[in-house]
DRENPA-3360 file (N, C-alpha, C; in nm, 2 decimals, always signed):
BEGIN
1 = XXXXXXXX = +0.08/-0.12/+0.00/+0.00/+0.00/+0.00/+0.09/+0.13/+0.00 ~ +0.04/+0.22/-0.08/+0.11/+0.39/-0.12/+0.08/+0.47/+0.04 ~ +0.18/+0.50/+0.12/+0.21/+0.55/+0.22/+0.10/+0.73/+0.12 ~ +0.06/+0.75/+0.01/+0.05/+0.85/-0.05/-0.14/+0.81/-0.02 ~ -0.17/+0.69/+0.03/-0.30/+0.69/+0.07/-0.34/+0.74/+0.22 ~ -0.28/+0.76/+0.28/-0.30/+0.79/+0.42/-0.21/+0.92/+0.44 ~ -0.31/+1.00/+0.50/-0.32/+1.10/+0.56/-0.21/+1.13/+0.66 ~ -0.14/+1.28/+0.62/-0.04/+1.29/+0.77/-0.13/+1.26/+0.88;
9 = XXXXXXXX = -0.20/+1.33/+0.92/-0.23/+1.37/+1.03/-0.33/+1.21/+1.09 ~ -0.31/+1.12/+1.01/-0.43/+1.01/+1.07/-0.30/+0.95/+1.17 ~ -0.40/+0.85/+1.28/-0.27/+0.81/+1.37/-0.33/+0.66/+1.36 ~ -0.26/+0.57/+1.31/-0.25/+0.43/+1.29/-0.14/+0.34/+1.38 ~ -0.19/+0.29/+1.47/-0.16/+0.22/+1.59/-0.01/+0.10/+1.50 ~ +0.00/+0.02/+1.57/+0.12/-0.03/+1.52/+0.05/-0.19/+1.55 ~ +0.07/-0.27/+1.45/-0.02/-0.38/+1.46/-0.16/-0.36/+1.37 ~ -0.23/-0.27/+1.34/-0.34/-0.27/+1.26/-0.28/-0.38/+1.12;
17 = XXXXXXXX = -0.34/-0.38/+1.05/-0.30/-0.44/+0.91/-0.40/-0.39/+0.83 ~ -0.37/-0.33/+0.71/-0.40/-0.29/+0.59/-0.40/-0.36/+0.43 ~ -0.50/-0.37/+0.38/-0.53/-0.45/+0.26/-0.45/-0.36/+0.16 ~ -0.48/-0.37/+0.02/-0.41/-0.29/-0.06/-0.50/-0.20/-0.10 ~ -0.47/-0.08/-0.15/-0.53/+0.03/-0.21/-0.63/+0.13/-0.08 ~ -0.59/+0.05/+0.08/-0.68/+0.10/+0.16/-0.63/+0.28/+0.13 ~ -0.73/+0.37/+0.12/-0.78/+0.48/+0.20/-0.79/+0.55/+0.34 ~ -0.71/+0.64/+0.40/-0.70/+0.66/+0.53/-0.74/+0.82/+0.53;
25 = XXXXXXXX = -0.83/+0.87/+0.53/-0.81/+1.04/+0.52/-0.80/+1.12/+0.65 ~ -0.79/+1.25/+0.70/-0.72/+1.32/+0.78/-0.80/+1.28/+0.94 ~ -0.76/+1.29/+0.99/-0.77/+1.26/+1.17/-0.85/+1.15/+1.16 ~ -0.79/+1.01/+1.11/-0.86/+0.89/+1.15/-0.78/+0.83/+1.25 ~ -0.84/+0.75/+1.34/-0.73/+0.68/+1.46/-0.76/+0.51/+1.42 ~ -0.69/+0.46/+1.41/-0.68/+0.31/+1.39/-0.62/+0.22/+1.49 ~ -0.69/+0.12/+1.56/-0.65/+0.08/+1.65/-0.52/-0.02/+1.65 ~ -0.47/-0.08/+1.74/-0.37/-0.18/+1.67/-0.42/-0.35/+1.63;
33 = XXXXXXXX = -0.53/-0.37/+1.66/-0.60/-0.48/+1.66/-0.74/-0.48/+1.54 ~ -0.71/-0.40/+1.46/-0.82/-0.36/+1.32/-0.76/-0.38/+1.25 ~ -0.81/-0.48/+1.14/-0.80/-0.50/+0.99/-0.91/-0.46/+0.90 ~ -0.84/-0.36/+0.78/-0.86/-0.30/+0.70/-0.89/-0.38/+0.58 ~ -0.92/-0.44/+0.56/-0.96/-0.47/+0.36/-0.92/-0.45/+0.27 ~ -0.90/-0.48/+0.13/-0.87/-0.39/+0.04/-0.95/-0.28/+0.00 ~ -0.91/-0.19/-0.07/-1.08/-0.10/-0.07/-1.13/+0.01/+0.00 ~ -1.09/-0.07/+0.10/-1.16/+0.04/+0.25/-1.12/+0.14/+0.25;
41 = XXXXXXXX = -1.21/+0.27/+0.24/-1.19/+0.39/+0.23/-1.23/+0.49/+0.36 ~ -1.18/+0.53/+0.42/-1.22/+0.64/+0.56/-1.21/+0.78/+0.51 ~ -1.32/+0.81/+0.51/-1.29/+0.97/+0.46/-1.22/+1.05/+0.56 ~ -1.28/+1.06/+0.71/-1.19/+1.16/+0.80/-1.26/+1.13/+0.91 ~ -1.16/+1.16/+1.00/-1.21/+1.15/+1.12/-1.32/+1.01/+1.16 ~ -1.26/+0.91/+1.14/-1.35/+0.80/+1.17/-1.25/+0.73/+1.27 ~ -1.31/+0.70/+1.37/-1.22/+0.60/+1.46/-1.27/+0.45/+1.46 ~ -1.18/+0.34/+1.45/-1.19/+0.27/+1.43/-1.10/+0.13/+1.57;
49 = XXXXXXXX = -1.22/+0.14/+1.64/-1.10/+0.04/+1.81/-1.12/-0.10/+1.82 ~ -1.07/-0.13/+1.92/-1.07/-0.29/+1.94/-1.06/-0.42/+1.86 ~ -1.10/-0.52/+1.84/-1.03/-0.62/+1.76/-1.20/-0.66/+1.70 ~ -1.15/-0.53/+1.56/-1.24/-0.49/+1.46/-1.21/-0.57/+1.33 ~ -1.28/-0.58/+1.23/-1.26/-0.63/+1.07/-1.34/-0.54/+0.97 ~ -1.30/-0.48/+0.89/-1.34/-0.42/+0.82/-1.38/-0.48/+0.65 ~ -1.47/-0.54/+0.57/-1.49/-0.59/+0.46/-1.43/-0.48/+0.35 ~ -1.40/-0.53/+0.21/-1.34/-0.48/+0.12/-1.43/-0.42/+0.03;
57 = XXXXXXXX = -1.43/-0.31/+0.02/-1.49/-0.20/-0.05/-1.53/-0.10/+0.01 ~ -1.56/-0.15/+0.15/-1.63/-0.04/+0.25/-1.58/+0.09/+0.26 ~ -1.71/+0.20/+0.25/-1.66/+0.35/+0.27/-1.72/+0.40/+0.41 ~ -1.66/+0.47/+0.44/-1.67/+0.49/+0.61/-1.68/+0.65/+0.64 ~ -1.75/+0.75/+0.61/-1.78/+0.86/+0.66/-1.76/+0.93/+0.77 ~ -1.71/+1.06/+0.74/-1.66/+1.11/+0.92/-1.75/+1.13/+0.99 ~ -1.67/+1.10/+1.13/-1.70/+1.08/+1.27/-1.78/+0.99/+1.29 ~ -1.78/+0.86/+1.22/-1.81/+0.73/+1.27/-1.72/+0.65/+1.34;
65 = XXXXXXXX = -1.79/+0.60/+1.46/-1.68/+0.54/+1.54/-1.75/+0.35/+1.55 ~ -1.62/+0.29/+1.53/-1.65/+0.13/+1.50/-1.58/+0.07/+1.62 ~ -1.63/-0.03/+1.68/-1.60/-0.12/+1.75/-1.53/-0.09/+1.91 ~ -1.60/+0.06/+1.95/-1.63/+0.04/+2.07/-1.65/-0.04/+2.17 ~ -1.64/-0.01/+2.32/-1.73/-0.13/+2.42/-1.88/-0.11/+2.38 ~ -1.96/-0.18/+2.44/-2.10/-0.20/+2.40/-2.11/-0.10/+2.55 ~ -2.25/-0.06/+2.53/-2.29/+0.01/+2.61/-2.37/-0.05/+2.75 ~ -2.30/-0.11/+2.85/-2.36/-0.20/+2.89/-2.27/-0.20/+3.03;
73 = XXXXXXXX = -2.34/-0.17/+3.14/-2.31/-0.16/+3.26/-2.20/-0.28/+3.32 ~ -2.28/-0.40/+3.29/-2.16/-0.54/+3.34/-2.07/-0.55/+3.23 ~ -2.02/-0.43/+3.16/-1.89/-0.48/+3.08/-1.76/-0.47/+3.13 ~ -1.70/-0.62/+3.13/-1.57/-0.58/+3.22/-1.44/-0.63/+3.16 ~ -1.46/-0.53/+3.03/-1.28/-0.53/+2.91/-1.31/-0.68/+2.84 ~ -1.40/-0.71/+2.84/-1.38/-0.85/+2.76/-1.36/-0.79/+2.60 ~ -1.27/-0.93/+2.56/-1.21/-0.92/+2.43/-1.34/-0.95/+2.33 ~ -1.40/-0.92/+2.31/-1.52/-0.91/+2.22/-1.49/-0.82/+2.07;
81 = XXXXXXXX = -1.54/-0.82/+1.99/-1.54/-0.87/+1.84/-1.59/-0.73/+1.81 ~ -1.61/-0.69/+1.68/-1.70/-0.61/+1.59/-1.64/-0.67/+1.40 ~ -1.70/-0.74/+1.34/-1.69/-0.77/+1.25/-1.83/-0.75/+1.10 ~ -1.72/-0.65/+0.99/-1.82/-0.57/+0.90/-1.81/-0.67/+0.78 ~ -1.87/-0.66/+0.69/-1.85/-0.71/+0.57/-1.81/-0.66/+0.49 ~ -1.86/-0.69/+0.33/-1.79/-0.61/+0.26/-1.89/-0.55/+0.18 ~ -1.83/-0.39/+0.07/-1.93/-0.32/+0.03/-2.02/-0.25/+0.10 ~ -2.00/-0.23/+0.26/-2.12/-0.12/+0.35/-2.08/-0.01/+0.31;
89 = XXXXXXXX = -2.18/+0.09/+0.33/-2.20/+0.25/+0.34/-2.22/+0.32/+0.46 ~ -2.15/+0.35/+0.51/-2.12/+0.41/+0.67/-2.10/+0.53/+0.67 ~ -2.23/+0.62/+0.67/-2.22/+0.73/+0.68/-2.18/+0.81/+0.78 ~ -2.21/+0.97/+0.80/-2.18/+1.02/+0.92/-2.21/+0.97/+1.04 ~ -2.15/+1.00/+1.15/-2.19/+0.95/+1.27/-2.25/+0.86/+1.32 ~ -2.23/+0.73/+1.27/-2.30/+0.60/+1.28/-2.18/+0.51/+1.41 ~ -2.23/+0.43/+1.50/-2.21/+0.38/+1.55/-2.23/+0.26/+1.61 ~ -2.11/+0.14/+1.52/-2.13/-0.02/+1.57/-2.02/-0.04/+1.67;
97 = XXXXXXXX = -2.10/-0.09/+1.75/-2.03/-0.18/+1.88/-2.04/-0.25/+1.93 ~ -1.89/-0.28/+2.00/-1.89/-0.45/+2.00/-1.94/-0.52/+2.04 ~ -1.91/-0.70/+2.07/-2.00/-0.77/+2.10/-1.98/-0.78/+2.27 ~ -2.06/-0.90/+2.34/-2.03/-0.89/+2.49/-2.04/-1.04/+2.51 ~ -1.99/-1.05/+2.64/-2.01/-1.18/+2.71/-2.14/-1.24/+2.71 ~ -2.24/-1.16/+2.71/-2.40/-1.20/+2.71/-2.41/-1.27/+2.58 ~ -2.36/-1.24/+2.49/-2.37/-1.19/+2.33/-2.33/-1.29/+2.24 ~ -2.24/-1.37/+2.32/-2.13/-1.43/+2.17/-2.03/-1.34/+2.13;
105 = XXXXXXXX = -2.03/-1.25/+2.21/-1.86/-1.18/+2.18/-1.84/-1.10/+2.05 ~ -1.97/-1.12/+2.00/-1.94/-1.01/+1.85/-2.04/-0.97/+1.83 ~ -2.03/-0.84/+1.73/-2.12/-0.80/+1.66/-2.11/-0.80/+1.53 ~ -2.16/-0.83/+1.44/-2.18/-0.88/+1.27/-2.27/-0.81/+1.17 ~ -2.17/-0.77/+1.07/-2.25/-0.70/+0.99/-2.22/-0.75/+0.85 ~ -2.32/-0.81/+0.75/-2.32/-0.87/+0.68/-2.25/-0.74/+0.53 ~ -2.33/-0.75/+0.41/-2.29/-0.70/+0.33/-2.32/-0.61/+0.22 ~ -2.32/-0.51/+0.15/-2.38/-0.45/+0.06/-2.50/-0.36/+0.13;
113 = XXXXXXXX = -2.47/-0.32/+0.28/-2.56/-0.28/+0.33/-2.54/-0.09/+0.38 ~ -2.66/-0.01/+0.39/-2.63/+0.13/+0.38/-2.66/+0.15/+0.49 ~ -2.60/+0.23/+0.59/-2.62/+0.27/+0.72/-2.61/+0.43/+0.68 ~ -2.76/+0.50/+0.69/-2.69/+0.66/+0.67/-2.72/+0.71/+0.80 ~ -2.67/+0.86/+0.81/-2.65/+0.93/+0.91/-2.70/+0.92/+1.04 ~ -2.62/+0.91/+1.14/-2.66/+0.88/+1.25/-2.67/+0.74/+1.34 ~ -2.71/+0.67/+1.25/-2.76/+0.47/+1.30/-2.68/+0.44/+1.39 ~ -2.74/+0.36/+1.50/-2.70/+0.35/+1.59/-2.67/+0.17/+1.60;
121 = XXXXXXXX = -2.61/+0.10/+1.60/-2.61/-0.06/+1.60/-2.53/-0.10/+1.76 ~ -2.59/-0.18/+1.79/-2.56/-0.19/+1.98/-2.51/-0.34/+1.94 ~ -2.49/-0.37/+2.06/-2.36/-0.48/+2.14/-2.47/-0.61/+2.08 ~ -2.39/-0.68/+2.03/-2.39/-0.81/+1.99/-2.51/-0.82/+1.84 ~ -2.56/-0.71/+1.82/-2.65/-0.74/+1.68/-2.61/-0.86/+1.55 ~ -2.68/-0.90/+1.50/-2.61/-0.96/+1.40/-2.76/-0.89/+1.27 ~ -2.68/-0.85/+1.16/-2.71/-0.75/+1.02/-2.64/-0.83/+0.95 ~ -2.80/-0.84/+0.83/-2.79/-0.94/+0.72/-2.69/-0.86/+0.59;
129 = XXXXXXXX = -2.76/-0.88/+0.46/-2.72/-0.80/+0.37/-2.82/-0.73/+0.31 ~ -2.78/-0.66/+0.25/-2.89/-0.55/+0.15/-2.97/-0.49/+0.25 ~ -2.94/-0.47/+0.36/-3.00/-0.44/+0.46/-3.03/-0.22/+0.43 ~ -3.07/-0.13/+0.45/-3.10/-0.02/+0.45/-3.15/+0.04/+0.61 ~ -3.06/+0.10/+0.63/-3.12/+0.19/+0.80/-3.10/+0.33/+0.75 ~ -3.22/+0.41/+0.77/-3.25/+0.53/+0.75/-3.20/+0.62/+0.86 ~ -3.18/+0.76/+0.87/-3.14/+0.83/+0.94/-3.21/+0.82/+1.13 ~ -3.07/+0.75/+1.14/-3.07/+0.79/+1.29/-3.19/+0.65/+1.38;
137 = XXXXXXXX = -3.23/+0.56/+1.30/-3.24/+0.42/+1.33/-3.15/+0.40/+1.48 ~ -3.21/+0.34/+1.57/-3.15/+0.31/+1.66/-3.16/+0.15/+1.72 ~ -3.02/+0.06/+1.69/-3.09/-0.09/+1.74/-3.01/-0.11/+1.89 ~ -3.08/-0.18/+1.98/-3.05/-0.21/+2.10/-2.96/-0.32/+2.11 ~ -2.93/-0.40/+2.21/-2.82/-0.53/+2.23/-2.91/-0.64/+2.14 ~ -2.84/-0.75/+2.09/-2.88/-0.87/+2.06/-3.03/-0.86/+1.94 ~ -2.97/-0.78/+1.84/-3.12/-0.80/+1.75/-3.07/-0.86/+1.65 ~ -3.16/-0.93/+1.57/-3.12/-0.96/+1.43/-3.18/-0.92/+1.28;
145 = XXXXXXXX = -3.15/-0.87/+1.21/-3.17/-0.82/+1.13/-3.15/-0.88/+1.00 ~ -3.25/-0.93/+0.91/-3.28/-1.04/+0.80/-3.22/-0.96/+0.69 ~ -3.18/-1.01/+0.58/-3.14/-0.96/+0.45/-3.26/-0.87/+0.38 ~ -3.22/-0.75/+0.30/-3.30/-0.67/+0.24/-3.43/-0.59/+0.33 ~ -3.41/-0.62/+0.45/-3.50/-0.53/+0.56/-3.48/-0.36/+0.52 ~ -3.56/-0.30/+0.53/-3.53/-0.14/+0.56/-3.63/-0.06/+0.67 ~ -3.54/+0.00/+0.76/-3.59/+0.03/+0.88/-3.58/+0.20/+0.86 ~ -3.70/+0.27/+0.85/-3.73/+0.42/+0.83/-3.66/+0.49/+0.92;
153 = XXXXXXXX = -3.64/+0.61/+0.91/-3.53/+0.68/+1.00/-3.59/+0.73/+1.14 ~ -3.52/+0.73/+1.24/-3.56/+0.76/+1.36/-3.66/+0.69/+1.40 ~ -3.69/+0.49/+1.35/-3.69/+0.41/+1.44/-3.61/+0.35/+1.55 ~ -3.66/+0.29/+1.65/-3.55/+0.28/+1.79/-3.63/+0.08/+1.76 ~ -3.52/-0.05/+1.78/-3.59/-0.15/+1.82/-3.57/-0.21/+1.91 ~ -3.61/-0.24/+1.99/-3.60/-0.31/+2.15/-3.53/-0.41/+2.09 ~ -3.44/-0.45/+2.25/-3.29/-0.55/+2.25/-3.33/-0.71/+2.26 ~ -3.31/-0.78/+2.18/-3.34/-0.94/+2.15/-3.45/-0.93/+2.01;
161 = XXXXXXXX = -3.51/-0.82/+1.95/-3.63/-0.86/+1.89/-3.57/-0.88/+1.75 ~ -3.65/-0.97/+1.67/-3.56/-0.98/+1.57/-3.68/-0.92/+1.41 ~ -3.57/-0.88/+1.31/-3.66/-0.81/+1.18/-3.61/-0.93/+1.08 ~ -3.74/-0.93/+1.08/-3.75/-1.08/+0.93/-3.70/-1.03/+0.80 ~ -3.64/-1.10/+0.68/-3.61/-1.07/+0.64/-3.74/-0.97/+0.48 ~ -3.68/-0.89/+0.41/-3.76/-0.82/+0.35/-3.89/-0.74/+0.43 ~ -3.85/-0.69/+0.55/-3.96/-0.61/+0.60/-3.91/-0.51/+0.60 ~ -4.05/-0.42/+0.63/-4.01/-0.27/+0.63/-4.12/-0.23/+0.78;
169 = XXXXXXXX = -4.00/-0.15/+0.81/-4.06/-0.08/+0.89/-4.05/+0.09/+0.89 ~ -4.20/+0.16/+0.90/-4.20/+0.34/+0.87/-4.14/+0.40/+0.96 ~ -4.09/+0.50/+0.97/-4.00/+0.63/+1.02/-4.11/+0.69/+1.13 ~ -3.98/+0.67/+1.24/-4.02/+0.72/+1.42/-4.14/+0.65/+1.44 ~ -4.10/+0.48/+1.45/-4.14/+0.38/+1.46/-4.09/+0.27/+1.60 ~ -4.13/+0.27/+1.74/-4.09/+0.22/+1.80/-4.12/+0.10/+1.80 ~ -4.02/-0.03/+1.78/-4.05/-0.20/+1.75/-4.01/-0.29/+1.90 ~ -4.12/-0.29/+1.97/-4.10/-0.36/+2.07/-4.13/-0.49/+2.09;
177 = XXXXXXXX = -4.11/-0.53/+1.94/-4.19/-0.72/+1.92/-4.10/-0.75/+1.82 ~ -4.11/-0.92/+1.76/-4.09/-0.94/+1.61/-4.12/-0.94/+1.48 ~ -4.05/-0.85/+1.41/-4.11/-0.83/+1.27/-4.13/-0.96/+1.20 ~ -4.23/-0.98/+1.16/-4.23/-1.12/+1.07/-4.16/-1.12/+0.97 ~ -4.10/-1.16/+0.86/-4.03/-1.20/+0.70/-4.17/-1.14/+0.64 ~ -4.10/-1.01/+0.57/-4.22/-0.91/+0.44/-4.28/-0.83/+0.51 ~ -4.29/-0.84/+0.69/-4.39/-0.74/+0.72/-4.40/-0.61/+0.69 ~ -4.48/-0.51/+0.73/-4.47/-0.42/+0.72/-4.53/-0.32/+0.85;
185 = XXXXXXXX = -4.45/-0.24/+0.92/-4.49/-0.21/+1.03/-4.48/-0.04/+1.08 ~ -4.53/+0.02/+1.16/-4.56/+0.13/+1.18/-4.61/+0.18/+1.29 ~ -4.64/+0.31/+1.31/-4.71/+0.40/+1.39/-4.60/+0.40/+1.55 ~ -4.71/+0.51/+1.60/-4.66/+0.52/+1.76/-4.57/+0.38/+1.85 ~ -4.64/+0.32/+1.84/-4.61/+0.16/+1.89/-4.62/+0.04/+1.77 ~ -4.52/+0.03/+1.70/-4.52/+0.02/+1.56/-4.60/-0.14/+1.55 ~ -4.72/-0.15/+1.50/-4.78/-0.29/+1.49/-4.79/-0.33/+1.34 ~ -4.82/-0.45/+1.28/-4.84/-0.49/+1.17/-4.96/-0.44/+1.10;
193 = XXXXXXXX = -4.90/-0.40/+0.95/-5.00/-0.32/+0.88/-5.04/-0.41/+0.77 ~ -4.99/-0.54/+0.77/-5.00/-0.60/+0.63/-4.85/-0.66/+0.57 ~ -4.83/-0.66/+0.45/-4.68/-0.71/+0.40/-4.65/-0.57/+0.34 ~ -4.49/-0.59/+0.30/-4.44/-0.49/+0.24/-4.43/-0.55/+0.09 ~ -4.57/-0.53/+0.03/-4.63/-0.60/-0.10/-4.51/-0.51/-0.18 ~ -4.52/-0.37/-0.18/-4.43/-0.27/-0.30/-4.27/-0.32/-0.30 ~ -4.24/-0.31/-0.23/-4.08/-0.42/-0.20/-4.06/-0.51/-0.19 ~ -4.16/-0.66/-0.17/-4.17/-0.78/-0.25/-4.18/-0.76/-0.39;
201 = XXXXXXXX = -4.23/-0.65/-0.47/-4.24/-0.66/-0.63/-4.18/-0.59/-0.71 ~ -4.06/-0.52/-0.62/-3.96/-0.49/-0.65/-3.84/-0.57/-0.64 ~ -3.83/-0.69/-0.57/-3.77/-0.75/-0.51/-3.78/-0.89/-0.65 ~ -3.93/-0.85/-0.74/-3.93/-0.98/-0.81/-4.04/-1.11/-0.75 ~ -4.08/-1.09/-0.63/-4.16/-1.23/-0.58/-4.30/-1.22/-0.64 ~ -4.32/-1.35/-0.68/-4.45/-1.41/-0.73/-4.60/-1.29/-0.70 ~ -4.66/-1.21/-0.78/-4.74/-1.13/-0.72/-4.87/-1.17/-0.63 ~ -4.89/-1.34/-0.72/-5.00/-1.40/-0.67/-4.98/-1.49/-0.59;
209 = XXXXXXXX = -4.86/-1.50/-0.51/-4.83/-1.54/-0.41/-4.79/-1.45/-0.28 ~ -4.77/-1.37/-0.30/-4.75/-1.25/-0.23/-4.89/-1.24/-0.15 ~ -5.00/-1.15/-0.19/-5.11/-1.10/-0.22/-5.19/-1.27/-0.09 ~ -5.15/-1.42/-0.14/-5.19/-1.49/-0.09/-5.08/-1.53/+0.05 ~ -4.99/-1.49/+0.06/-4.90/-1.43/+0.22/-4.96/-1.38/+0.31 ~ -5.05/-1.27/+0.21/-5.13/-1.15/+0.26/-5.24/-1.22/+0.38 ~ -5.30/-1.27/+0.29/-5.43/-1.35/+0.35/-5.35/-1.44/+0.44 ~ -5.27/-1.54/+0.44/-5.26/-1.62/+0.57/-5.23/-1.58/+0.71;
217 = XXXXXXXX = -5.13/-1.46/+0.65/-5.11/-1.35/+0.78/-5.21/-1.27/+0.87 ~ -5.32/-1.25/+0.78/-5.45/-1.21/+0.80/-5.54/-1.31/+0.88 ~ -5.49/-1.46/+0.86/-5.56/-1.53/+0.90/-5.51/-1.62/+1.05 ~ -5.36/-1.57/+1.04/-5.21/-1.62/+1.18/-5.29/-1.52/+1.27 ~ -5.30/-1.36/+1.25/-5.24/-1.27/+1.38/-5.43/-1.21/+1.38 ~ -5.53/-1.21/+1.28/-5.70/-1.24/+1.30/-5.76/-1.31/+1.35 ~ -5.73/-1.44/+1.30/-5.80/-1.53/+1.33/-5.89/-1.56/+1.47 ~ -5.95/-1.66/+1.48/-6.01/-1.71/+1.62/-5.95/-1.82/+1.66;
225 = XXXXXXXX = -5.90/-1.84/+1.79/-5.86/-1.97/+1.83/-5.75/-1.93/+1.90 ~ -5.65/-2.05/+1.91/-5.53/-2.05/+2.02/-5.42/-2.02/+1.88 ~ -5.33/-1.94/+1.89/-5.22/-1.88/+1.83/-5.15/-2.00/+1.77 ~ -5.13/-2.11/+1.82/-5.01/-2.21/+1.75/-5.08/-2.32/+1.70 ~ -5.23/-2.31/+1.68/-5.29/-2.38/+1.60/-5.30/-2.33/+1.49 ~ -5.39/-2.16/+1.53/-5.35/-2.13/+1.34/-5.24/-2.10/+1.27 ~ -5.14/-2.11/+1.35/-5.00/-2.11/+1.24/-5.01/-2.28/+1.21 ~ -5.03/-2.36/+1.25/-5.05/-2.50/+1.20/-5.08/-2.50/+1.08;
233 = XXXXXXXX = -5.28/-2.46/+1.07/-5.33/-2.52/+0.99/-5.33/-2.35/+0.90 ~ -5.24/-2.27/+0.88/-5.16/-2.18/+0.80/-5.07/-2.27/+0.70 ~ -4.97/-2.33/+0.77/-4.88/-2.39/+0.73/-4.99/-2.51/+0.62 ~ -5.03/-2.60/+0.67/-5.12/-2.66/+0.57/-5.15/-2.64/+0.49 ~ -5.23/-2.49/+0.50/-5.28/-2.46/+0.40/-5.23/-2.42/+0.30 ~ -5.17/-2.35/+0.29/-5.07/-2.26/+0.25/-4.91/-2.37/+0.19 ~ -4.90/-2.50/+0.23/-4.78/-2.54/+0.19/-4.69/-2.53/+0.08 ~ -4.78/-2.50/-0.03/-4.71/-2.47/-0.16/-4.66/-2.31/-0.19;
241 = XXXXXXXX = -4.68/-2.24/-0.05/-4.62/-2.07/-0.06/-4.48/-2.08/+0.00 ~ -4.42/-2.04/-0.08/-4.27/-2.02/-0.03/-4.27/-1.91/+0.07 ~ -4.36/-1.81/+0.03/-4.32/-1.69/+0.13/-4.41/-1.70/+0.25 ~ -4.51/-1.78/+0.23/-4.60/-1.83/+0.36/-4.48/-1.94/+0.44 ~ -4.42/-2.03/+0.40/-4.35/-2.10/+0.47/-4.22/-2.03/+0.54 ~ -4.18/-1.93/+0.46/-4.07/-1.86/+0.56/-4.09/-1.75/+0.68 ~ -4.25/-1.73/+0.62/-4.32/-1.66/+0.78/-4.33/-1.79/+0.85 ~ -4.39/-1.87/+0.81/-4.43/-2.01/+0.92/-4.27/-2.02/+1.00;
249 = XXXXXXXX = -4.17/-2.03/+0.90/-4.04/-2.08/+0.99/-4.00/-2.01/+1.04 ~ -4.04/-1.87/+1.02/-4.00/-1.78/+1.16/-4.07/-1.75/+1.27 ~ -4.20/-1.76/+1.25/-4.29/-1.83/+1.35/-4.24/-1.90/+1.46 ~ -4.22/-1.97/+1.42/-4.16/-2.11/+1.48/-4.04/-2.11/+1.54 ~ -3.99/-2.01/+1.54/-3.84/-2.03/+1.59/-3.85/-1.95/+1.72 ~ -3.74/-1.99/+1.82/-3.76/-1.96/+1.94/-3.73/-1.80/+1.99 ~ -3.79/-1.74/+2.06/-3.76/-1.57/+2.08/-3.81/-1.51/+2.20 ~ -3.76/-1.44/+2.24/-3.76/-1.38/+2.35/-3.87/-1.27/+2.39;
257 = XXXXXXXX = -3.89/-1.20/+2.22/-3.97/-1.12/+2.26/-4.10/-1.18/+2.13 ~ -4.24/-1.07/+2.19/-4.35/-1.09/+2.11/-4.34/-1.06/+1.94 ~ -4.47/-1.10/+1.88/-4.45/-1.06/+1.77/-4.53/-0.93/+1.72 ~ -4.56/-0.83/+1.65/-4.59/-0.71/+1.60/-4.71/-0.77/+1.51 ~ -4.83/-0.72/+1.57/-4.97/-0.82/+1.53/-5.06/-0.68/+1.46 ~ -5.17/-0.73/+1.40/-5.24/-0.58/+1.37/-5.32/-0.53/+1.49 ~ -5.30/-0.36/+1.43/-5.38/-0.30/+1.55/-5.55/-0.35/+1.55 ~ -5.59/-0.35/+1.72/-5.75/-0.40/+1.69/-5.85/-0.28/+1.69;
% end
């Protein structure tokens, strides 16, 4: 790498390691336990600590700071992780931090994904790809976040809940449950509005299978009866829907918190 890529004034720890063609611009601090990528571009002022990875292509906007402690009272210096992919967009002031002993020791961020101004990503998250967080999104400890999700800006989601993949959720949107796979969610106390039909058919999926997603979902969190019977006879019904079966299988998986149902 061209010593003509990096900035006088940036201060790069001794022990970091650098891919080829990396990017370093003026007051970045680099830890000695971060690897860089090829690619990876820092415009200025981005701090980058702890025993970080940075994916190849990634551009990193000033005054974002990566791989912090987690924000979390019982943290006591454990060697915990922050690990990015490759191809994110890390805009101004965004903040990922690390993982914890509660956590699995890391936080993960998959790939091709835009983080703009502000986003906040907390201690141990794991972020899919094609993922989109809108200004100033804010995620708590331990969430997961499914591939192609987009979360409106100046949503906040409570810590363990997880976003299915291909859902959306609207702007200054508080998510205190789980987003189902396609949902679509919103308002003051953000509940399920239906699917996010316009971004499944952007996305390409079956229109007349979509539309019949629609209906079983209508028929899971409507219905009459005991809750894990009609995801049952959902699943039955429904077996030949691919996108009905990957709500069923997230259904079905074990969680900590509730799920995001329609308002009554």
């Amino acid at each position: 790498m061209s010593n003509s890529n990096i900035h006088t004034t940036a201060v790069i720890a001794e022990g970091a390691k650098l891919g080829k063609n990396v990017k370093i611009g003026p007051y970045c601090i680099i830890g000695p336990e971060v690897v860089l990528h090829d690619n990876v571009e820092l415009k200025s002022h981005v701090v980058i600590e702890g025993i970080t990875e940075i994916g190849e292509n990634t551009v990193i906007y000033p005054f974002a700071s990566i791989g912090q402690p987690p924000q979390i009272l019982k943290y006591a210096n454990e060697r915990s992780s922050t690990i990015i992919g490759s191809n994110n967009t890390i805009r101004e002031y965004v903040t990922v931090q690390a993982g914890s002993q509660g956590g699995g020791m890391m936080t993960r961020v998959g790939n091709n994904n835009l983080f703009m101004v502000g986003v906040h990503i907390g201690h141990d998250c794991k972020i899919g790809n094609n993922v989109v967080f809108a200004n100033y999104v804010s995620l708590a400890g331990h969430i997961g976040v499914g591939d192609y999700a987009i979360i409106g800006g100046l949503s906040a989601v409570h810590q363990y809940a997880r976003i299915g993949e291909y859902s959306m959720i609207g702007g200054l949107s508080p998510v205190g449950a789980d987003v189902i796979p396609f949902g679509l969610v919103s308002s003051k106390r953000a509940v399920l509005e239906g699917l996010n039909l316009i971004g499944m058919n952007r996305k390409g999926f079956d229109k007349v299978k979509s539309l019949s997603a629609l209906k079983a979902i209508e028929e899971i969190f409507s219905g009459e009866g005991n809750f894990a019977e009609r995801i049952k006879q959902v699943a039955e019904k429904y077996n030949n829907n691919s996108i009905v079966i990957q709500i069923i299988d997230f259904l079905n998986q074990d969680s900590s918190r509730a799920f995001c149902r329609f308002e009554k």
